[in-house]
Phi, psi and omega in degrees: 000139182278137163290349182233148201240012198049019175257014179238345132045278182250033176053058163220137234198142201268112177269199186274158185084200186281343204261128154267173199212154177281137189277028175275332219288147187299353103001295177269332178286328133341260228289346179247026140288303184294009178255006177273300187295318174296352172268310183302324177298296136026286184273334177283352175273324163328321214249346183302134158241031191228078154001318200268276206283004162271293175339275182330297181294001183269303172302232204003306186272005183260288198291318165325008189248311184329303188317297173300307148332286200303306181282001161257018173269079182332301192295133163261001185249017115031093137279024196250350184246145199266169190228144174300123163287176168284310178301344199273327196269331166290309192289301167297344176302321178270343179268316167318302148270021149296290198310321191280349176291349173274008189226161177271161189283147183271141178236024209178158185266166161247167174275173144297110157157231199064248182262163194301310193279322174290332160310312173296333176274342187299323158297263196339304189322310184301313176327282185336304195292336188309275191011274181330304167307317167284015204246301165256025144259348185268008179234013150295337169265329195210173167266114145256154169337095170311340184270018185267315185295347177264311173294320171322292207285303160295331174290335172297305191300290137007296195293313234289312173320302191296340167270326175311319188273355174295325200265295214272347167291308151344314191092024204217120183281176212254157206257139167238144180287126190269120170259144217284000000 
């Protein structure tokens, strides 16, 4: 099989099913923000020495593929694709409050940055909010799976945790923001 197939060519691209889009469509653009998230998560595993929170982030990036399916699927009533649940968002929920039970409560805003892998998810988070924003601008157009915008939205919250508990396992606090 070829990686390239010449059929996007004349800058239109193929969703799930028969229908194509121009690739500007408020659609792919969702949907190649979160694989824009699914890469920095990516780099951010690169950068991990933490066995657990590598585990995790491998599950993220496995349901991020759900997440792209589900906004490249025009149809919602498609039964061949898989789609973000009420349970997928429960699940980051749950994991939100595990991780935070290992940090002291924040009194202060932080920056991004501290270790190369807490920095890189704090970078996923922003990606993520993008998502998110493309997210409730394409279903301001069309109907989509609400839980993709919820998940979208905990998962933001997650990495933020998730970077925190990265500088902190590290042994390195989280950079606070000096305010003038």
């Amino acid at each position: 099989m070829k990686i390239y197939t010449k059929t996007g060519d004349k800058g239109d691209t193929g969703l799930w099913g028969p229908r194509r889009v121009s690739k500007d469509n408020a659609r792919i653009q969702a949907y190649g923000c979160v694989d824009e998230c699914n890469a920095v998560l990516g780099v951010a595993r690169c950068l991990l020495q933490d066995p657990e929170l590598d585990h995790l982030l491998a599950q993220l990036q496995n349901q991020l593929f759900v997440v792209g399916s589900d906004l490249a699927a025009f149809d919602l009533d498609m039964d061949n694709v898989p789609r973000i649940q009420a349970h997928d968002v429960e699940r980051l929920e749950g994991w939100i409050d595990q991780f935070e039970g290992e940090l002291a409560p924040l009194t202060q805003f932080i920056l991004p940055g501290g270790t190369p892998a807490a920095a890189q998810l704090h970078l996923a988070r922003t990606v993520c909010r993008r998502s998110e924003r493309e997210t409730v601008a394409l279903a301001l157009q069309e109907e989509i799976n609400p839980q993709v915008g919820t998940y979208l939205n905990r998962l933001s919250d997650l990495l933020f945790v998730l970077g925190r508990v990265a500088n902190h396992r590290a042994g390195q606090t989280d950079v606070p923001w000096q305010k003038p």
